[in-house]
C-alpha positions in Angstrom: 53.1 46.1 -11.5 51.8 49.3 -10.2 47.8 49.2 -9.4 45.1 51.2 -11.4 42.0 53.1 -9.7 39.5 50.7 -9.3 41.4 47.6 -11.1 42.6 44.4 -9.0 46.4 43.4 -8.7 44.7 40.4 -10.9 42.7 41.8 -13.3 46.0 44.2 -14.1 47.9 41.0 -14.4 45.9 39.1 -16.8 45.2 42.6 -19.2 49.5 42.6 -18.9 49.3 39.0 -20.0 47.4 39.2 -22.8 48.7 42.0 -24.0 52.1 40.4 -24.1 51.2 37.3 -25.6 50.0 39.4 -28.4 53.0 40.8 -28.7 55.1 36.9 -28.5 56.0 38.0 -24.8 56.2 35.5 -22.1 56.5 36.8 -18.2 60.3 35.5 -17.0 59.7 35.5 -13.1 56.4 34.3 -11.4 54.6 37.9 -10.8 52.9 38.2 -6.9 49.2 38.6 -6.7 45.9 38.1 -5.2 45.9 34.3 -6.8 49.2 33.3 -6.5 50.1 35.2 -3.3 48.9 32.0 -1.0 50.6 29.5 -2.7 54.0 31.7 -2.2 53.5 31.9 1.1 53.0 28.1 1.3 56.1 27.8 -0.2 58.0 29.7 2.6 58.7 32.5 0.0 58.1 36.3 0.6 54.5 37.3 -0.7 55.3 40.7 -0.1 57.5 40.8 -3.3 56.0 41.7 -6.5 58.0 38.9 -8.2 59.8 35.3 -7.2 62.4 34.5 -9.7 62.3 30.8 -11.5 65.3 29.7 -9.3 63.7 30.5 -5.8 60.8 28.3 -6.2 61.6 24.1 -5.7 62.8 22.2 -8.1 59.8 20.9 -9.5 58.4 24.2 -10.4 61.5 24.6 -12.5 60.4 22.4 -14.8 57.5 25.1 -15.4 57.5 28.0 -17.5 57.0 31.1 -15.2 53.6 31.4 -16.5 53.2 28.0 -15.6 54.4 28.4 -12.4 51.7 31.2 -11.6 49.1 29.5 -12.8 50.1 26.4 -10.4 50.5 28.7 -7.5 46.7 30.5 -8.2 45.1 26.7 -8.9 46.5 24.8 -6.5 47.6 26.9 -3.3 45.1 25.4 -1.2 46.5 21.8 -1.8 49.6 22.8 -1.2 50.8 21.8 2.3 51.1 25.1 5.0 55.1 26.0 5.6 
């Protein structure tokens, strides 16, 4: 996901999102940004990526959709517990 002048990682994200959903497209990896970037790092995982695949994440979370997944990560990364 490439920035746009003046636009957040996030707010590019959820326009993406929308857009797709529109469209009957669901994201198939967890996409890295300002929200979920936190709970990532929690994780142990690289927040320097611009996506975590479905199978890199524990196996909880692969009970999740990817979008799922994202939204647990933006939510929640301050309960999760640091690395």
């Amino acid at each position: 996901m490439r920035p746009l002048d003046r636009m957040g990682e996030m707010v590019v994200y959820d326009t993406s999102l929308r857009i797709g959903t529109r469209f009957g497209l669901e994201p198939k990896r967890v996409y890295v940004h300002r929200g979920t970037r936190d709970g990532i790092r929690k994780l142990g995982l690289n927040a320097r990526r611009e996506t975590i695949e479905m199978d890199e994440l524990p196996a909880p979370f692969r009970k999740l959709t990817p979008r799922e997944a994202e939204d647990f990560l933006c939510v929640y990364k301050d309960r999760l517990p640091p690395p």
